[in-house]
VEXBARO-340202 format. One record per atom (N, C-alpha, C): residue in three letters; x negated, y, z. Coordinates in steps of 0.02 Angstrom, whole numbers, padded with zeros to 5 digits, always signed. Layout:
ALAXYZ...
***
This chain:
UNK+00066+01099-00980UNK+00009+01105-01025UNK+00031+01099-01098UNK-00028+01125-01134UNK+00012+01124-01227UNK-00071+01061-01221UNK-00040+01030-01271UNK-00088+00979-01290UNK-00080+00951-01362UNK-00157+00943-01398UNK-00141+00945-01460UNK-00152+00871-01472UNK-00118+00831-01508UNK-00135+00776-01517UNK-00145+00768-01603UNK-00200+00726-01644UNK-00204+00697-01698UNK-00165+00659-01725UNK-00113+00651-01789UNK-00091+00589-01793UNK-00012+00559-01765UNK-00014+00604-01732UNK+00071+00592-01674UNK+00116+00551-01704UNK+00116+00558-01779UNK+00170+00530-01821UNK+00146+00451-01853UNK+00079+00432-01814UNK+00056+00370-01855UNK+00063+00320-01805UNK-00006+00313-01792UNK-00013+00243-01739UNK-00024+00261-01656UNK-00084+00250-01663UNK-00117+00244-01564UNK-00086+00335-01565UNK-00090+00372-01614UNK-00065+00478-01572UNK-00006+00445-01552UNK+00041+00407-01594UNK+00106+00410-01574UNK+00108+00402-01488UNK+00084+00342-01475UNK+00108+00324-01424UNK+00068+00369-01372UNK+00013+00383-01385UNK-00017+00435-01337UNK+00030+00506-01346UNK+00067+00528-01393UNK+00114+00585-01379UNK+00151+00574-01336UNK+00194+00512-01350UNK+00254+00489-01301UNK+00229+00482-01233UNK+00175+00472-01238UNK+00145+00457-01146UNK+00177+00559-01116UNK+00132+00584-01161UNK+00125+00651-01130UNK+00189+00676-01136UNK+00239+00686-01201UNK+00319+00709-01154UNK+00332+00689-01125UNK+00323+00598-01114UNK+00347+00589-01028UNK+00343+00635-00987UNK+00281+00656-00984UNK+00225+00690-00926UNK+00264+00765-00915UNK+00324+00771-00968UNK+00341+00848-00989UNK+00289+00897-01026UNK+00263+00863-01052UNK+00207+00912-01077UNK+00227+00937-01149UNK+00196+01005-01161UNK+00218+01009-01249UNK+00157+00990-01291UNK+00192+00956-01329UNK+00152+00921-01389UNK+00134+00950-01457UNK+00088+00944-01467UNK+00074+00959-01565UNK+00036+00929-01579UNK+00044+00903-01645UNK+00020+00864-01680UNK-00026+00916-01744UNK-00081+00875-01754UNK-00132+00894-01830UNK-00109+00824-01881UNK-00093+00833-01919UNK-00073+00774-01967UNK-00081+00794-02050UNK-00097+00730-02096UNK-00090+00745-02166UNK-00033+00718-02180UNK-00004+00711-02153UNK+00063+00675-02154UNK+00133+00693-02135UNK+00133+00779-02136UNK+00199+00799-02108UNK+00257+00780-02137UNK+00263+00757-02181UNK+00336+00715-02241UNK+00343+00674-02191UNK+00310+00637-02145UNK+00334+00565-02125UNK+00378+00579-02068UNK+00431+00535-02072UNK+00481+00523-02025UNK+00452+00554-01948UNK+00486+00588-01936UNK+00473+00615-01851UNK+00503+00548-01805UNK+00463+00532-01755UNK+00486+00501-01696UNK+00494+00511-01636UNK+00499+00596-01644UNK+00518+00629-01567UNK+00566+00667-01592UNK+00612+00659-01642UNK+00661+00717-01660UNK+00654+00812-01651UNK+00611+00812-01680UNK+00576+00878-01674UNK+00536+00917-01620UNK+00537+00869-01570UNK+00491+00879-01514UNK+00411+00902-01494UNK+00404+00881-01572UNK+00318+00898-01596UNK+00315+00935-01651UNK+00290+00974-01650UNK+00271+01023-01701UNK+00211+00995-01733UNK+00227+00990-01798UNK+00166+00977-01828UNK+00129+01034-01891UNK+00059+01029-01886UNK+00032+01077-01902UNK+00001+01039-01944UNK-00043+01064-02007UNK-00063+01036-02078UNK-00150+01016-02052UNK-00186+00962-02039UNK-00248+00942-02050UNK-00299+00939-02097UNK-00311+01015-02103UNK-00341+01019-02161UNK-00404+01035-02149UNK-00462+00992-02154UNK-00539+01007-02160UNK-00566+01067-02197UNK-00521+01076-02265UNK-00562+01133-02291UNK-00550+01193-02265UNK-00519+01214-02229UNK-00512+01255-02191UNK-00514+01275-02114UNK-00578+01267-02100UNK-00579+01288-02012UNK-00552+01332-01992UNK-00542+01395-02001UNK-00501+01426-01979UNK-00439+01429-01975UNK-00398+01395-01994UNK-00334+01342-02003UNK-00331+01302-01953UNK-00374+01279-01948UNK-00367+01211-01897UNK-00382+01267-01833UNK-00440+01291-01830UNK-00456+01332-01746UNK-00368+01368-01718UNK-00335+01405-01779UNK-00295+01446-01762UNK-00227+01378-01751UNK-00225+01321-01760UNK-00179+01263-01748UNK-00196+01240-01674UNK-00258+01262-01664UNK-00277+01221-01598UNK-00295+01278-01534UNK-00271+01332-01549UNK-00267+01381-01542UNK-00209+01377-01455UNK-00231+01397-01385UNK-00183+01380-01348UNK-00172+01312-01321UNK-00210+01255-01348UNK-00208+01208-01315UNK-00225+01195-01247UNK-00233+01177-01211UNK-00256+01166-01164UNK-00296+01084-01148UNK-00272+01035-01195UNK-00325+00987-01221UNK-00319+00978-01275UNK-00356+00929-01312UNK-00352+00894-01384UNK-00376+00841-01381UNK-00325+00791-01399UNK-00333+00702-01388UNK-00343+00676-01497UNK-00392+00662-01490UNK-00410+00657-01568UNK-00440+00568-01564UNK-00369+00545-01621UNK-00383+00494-01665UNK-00390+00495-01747UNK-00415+00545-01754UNK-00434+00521-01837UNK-00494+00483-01849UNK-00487+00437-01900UNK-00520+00420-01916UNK-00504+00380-01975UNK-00563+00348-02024UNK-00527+00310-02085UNK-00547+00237-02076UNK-00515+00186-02104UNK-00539+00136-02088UNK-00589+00076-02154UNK-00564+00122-02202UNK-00613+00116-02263UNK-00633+00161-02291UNK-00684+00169-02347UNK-00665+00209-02421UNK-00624+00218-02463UNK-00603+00263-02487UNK-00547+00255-02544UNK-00568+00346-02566UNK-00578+00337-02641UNK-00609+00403-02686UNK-00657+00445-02624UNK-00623+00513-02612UNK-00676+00569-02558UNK-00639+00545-02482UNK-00593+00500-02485UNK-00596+00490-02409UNK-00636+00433-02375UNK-00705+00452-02376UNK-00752+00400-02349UNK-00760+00397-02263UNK-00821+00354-02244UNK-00811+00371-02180UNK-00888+00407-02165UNK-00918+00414-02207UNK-00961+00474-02196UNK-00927+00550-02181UNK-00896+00552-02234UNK-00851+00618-02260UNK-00820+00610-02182UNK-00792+00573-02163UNK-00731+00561-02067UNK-00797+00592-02038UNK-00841+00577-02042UNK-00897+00597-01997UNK-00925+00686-02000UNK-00910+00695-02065UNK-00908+00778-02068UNK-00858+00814-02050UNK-00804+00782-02075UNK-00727+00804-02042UNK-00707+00804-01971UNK-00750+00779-01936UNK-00730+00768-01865UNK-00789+00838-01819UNK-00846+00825-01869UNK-00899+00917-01830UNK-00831+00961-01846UNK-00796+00966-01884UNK-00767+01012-01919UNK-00709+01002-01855UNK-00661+00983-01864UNK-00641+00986-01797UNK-00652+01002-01740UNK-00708+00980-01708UNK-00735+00972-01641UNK-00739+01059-01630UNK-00781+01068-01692UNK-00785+01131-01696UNK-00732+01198-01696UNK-00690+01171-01713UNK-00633+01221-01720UNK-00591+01211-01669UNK-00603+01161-01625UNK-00582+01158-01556UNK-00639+01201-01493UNK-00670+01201-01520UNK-00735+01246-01478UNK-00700+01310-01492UNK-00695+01321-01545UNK-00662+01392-01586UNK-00615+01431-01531UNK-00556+01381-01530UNK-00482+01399-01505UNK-00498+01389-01457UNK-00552+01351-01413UNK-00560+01375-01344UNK-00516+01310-01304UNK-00515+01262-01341UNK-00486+01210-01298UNK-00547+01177-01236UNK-00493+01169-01180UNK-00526+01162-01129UNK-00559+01065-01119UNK-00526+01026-01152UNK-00534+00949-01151UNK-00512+00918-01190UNK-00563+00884-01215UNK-00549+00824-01270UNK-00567+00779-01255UNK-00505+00728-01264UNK-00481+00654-01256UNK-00507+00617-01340UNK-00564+00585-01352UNK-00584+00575-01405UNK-00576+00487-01409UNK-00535+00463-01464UNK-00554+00388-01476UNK-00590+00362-01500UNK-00629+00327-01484UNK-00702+00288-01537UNK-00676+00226-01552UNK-00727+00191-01556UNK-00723+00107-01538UNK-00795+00060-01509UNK-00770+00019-01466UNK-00823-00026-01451UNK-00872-00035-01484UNK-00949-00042-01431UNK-00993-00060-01470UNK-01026+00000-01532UNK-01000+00072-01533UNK-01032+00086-01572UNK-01119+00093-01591UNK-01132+00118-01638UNK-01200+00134-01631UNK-01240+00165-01697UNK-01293+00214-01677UNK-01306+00251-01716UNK-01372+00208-01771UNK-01394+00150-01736UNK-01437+00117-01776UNK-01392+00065-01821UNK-01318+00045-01820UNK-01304+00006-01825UNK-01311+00014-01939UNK-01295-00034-01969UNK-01281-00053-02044UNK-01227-00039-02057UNK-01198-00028-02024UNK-01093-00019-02026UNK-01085+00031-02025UNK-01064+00076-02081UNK-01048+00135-02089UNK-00983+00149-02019UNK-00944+00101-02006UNK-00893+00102-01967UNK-00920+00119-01898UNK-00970+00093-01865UNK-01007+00088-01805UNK-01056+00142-01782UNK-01084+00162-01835UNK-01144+00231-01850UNK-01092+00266-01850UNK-01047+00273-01901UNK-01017+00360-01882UNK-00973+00348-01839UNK-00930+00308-01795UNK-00900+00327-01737UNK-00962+00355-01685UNK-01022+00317-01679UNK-01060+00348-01643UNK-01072+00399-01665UNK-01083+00427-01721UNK-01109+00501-01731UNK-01031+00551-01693UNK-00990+00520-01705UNK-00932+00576-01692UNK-00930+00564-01621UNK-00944+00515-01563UNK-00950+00528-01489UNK-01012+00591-01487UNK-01070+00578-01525UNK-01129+00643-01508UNK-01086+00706-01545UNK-01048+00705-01595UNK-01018+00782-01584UNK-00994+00812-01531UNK-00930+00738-01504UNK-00886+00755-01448UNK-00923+00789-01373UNK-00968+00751-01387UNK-01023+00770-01306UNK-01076+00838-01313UNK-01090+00846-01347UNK-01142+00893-01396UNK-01087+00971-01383UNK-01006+00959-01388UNK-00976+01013-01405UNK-00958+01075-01336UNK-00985+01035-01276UNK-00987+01103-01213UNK-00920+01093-01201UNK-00875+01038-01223UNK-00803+01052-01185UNK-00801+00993-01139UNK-00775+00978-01103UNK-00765+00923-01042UNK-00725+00882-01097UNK-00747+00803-01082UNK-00729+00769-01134UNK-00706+00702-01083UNK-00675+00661-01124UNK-00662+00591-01099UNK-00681+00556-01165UNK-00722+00488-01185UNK-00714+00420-01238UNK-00694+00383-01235UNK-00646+00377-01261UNK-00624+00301-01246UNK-00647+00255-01307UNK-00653+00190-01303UNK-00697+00140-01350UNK-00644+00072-01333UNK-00590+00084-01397UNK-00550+00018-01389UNK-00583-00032-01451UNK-00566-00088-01427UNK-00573-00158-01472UNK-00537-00155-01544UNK-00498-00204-01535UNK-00454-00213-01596UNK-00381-00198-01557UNK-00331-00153-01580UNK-00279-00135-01556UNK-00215-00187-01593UNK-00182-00195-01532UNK-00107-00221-01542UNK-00039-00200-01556UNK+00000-00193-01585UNK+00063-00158-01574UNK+00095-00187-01615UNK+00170-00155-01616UNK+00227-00149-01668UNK+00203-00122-01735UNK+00171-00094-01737UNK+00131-00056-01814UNK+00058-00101-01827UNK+00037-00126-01793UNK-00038-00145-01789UNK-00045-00182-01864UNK-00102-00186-01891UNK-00129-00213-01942UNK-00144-00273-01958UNK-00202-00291-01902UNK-00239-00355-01901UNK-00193-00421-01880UNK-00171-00408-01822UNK-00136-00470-01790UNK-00077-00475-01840UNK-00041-00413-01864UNK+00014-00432-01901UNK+00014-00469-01954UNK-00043-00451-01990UNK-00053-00484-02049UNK-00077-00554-02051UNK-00117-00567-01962UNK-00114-00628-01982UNK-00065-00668-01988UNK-00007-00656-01951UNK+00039-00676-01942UNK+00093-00679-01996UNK+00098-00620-02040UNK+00109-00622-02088UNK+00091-00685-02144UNK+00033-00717-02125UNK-00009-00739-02191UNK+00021-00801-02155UNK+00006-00832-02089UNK+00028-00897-02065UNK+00103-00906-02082UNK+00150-00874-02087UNK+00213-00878-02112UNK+00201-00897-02162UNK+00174-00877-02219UNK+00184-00877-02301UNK+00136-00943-02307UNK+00090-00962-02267UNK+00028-01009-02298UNK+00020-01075-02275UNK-00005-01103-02301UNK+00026-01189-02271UNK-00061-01196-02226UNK-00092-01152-02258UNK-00175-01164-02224UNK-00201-01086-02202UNK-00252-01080-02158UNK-00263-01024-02159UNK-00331-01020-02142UNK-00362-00968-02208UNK-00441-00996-02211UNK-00483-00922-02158UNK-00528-00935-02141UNK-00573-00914-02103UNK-00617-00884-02105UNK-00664-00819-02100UNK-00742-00856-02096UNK-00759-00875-02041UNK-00824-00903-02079UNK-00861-00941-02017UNK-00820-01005-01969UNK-00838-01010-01933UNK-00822-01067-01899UNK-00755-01050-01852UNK-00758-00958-01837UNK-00693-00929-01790UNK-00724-00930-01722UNK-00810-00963-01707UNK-00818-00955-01648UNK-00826-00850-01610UNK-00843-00832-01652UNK-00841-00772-01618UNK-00791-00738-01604UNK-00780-00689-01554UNK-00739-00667-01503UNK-00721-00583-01508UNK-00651-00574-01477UNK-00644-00518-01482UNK-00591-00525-01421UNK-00570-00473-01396UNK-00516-00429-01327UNK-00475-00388-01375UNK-00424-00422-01376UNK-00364-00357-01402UNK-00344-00322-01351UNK-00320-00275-01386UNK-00312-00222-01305UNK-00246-00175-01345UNK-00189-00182-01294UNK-00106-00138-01326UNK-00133-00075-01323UNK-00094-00040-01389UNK-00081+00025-01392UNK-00068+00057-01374UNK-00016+00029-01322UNK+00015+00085-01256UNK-00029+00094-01202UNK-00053+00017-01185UNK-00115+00044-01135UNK-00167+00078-01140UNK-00197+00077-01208UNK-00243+00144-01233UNK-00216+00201-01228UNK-00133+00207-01247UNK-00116+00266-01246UNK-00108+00282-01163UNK-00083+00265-01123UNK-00082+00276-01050UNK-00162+00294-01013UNK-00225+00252-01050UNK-00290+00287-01009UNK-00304+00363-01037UNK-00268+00356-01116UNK-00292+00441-01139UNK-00235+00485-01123UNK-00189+00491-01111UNK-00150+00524-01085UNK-00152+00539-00980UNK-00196+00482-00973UNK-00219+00496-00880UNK-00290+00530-00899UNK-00315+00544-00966UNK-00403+00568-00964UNK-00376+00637-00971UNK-00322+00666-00988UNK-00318+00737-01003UNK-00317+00759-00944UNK-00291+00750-00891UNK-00279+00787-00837UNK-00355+00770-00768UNK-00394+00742-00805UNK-00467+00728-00792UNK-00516+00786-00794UNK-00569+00794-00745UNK-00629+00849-00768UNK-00695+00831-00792UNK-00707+00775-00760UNK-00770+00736-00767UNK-00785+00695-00817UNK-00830+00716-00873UNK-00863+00678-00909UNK-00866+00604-00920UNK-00837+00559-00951UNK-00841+00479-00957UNK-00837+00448-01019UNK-00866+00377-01020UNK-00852+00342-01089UNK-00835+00276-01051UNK-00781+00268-01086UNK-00765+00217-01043UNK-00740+00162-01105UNK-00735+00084-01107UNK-00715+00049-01134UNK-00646+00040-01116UNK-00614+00032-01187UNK-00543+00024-01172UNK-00525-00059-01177UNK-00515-00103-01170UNK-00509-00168-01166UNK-00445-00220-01145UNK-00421-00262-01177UNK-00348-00292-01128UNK-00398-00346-01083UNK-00341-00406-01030UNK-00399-00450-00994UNK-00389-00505-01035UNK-00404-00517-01101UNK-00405-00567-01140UNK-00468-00565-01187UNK-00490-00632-01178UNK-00550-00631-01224UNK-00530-00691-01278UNK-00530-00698-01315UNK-00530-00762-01381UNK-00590-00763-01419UNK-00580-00825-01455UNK-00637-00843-01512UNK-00570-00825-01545UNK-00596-00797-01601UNK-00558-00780-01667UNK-00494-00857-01675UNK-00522-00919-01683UNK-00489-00962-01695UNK-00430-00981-01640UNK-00474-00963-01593UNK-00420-00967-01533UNK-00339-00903-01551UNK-00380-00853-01561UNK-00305-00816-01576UNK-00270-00827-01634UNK-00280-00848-01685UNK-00274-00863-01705UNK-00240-00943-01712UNK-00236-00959-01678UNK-00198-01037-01651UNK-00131-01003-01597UNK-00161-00955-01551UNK-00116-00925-01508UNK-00055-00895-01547UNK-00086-00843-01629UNK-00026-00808-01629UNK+00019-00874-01691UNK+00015-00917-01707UNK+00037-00963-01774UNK+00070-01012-01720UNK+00047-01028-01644UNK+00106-01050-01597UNK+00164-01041-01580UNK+00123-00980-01592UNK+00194-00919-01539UNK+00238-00890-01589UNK+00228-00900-01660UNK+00300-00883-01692UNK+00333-00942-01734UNK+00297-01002-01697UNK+00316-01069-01718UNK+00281-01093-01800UNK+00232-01067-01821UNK+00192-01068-01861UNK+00129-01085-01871UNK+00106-01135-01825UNK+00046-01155-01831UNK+00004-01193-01883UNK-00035-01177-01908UNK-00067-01204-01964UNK-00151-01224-01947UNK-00161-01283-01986UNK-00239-01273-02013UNK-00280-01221-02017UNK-00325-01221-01968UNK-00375-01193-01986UNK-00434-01190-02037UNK-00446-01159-02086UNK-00502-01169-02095UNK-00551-01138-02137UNK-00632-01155-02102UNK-00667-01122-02085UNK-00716-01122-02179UNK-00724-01057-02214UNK-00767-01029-02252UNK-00812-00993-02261UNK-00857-00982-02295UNK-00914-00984-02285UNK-00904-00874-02300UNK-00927-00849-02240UNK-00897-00769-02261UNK-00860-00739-02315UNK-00903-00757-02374UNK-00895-00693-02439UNK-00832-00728-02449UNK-00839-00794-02454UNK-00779-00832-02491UNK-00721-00802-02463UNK-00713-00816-02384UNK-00660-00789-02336UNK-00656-00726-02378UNK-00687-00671-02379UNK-00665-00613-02389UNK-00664-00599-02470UNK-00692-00647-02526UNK-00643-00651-02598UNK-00577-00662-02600UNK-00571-00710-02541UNK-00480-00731-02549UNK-00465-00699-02523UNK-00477-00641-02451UNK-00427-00605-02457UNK-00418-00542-02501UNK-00485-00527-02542UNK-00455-00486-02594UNK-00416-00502-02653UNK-00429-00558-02667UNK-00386-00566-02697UNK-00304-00583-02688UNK-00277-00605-02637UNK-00208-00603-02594UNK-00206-00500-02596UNK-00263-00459-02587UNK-00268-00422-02578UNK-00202-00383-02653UNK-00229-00400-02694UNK-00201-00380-02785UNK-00120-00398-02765UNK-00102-00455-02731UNK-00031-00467-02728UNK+00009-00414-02698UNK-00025-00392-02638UNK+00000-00327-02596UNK-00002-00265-02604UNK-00047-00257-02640UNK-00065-00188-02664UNK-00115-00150-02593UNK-00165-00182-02552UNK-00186-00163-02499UNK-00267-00188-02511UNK-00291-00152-02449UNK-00349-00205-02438UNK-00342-00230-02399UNK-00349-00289-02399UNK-00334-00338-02316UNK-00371-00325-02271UNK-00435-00349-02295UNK-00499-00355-02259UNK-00562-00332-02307UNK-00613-00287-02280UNK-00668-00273-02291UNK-00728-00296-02254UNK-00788-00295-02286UNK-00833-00339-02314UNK-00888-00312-02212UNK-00885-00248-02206UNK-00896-00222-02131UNK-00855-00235-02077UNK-00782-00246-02100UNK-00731-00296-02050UNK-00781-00363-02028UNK-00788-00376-02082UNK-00818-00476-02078UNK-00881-00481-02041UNK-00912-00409-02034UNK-00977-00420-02020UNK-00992-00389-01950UNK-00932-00352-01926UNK-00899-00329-01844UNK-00886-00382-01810UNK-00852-00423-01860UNK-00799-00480-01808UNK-00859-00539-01783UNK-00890-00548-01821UNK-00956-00598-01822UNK-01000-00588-01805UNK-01011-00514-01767UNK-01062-00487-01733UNK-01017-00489-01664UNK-00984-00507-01654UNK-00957-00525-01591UNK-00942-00427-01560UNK-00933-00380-01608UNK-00934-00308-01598UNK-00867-00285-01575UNK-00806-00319-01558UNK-00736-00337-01532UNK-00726-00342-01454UNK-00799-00353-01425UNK-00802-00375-01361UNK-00821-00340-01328UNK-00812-00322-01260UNK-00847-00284-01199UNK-00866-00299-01154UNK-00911-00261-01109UNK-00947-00313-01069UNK-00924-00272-01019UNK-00890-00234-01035UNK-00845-00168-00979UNK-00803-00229-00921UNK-00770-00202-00873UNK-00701-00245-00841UNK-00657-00214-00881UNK-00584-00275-00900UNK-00531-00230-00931UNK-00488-00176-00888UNK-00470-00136-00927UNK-00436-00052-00880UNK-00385-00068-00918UNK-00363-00107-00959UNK-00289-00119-00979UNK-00259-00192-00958UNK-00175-00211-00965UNK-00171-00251-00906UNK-00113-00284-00959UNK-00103-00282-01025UNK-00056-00308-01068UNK-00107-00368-01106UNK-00072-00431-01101UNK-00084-00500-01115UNK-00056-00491-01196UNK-00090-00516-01240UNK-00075-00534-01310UNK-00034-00580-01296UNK-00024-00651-01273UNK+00000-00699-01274UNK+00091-00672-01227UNK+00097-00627-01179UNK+00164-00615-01177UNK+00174-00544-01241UNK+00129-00521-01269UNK+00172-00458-01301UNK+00190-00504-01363UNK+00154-00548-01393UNK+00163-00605-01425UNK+00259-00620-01401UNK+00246-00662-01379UNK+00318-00697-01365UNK+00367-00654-01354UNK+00361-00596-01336UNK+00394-00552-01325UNK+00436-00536-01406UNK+00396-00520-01457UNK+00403-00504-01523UNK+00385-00566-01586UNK+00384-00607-01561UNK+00390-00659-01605UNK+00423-00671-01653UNK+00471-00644-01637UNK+00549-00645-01695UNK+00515-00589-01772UNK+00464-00550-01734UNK+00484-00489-01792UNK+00394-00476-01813UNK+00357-00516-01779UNK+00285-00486-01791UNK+00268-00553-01841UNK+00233-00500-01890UNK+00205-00548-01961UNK+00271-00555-02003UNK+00356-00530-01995UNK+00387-00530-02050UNK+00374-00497-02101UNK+00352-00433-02090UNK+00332-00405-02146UNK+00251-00387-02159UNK+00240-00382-02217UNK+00157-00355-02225UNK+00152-00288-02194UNK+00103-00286-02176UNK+00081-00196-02143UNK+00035-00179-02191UNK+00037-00120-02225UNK+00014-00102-02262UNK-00036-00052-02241UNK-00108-00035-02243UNK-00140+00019-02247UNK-00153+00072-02281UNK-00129+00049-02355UNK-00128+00089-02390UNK-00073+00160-02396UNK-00009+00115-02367UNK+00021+00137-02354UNK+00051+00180-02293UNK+00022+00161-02273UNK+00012+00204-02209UNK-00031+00287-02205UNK-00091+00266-02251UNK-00130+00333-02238UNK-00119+00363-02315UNK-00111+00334-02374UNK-00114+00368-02435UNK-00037+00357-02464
***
């Protein structure tokens, strides 16, 4: 099969590419990012992701035989909003209707919803009603908060427990989230391509925490445990903009704070992934939270 994947060269495409050459399959990638370092040594062809041009993209997706699509943004920054992700993604969907692809493997996230206040939550749901709306046989997957070697969140906390003698909070840390590995997301979307039947399925690891709890888990496990403690939201999220100015990033946003505390991390699904935070933890202890992960750097 030719299969087009989003992203191949970033995060969750990566590892969902690598699933599929396992599989022998040929790969291509849609990316704004063709400068960046290849990690299949030319194995993937990458083709230019460009919205303003649908017919560009139809004739890229052109011959597929699926399309496994992770774009998405995770803030604002100038015209890359996540409204704008939400027009950019009809635009896609569409130009996969175009080229006549037969299945799309689409990533959301938990909990979305079209009534929700969270620009983050409303338009992933608007982009599942494209995905389903589009007449092609589809799979959803709806992961939590993702883990990895590249990951964001966990790294940074970890990052910050290294550097900080305290580590402040919001809220109290009672609310909860399921991290769930990148590879095991990548392994259910790489088993949804070769799927016919229609599903949305939650992607999930079998770990549930209160924020504080993982947070105690990961400042154990690289011999870094610190103080907790607990602030009152905005505050939590002034300091980290401001730590924010040191890095040149945004740490955390203001719809992050208001996901995590809506308990919107969690599923009420059974988990379909089978990787423990606490061994991928110990596993990488030596090297997770040495350096900052940057977002900015990553997408701009």
């Amino acid at each position: 099969m030719k299969i087009a994947v989003t992203g191949a060269f970033s995060y969750s495409g990566k590892y969902i590419a690598k699933r599929l050459l396992e599989k022998g399959e040929e790969v291509v990638t849609l990316t704004n990012h063709p400068d960046r370092p290849d990690p299949f040594g030319g194995k993937v062809k990458a083709f230019p992701l460009n919205f303003d041009d649908p017919d560009e993209l139809a004739a890229n997706l052109r011959g597929a035989d699926a399309f496994v699509n992770t774009y998405w943004v995770r803030f604002d920054k100038g015209k890359n909003t996540q409204p704008k992700a939400v027009e950019n993604t009809r635009t896609l969907i569409a130009a996969a209707v175009k080229a006549g692809v037969k299945r799309i493997v689409h990533i959301s996230i938990a909990n979305p919803s079209a009534n929700s206040h969270l620009p983050y939550y409303w338009g992933k749901a608007a982009n599942e009603t494209t995905v389903i709306e589009s007449g092609i046989s589809y799979a959803i997957l709806r992961p939590t908060v993702l883990f990895g070697k590249e990951d964001i969140l966990i790294n940074n906390i970890a990052w910050l427990l290294r550097r900080l003698p305290v580590f402040g909070m919001p809220g109290d840390g009672s609310y909860r989230l399921s991290p769930v590995y990148v590879d095991d997301l990548a392994e259910l979307a790489a088993d949804a391509v070769y799927k016919e039947e229609n599903y949305i399925w939650d992607a999930v690891g079998p770990d549930e925490f209160t924020f504080k709890e993982m947070v105690g888990l990961i400042g154990s496990t690289i011999g870094k445990k610190r103080l907790t403690l607990p602030l009152p939201p905005r505050l939590a999220l002034f300091a980290a903009q401001f730590l924010s100015l040191f890095v040149g990033d945004v740490m955390l946003t203001p719809e992050e704070v208001d996901g995590l505390m809506a308990n919107l991390l969690v599923s009420n699904e059974p988990p379909r992934c089978k990787t423990r935070l606490k061994d991928w933890l110990y596993q990488n202890r030596a090297t997770v939270g040495a350096r900052y992960a940057s977002e900015l750097k990553r997408h701009f």
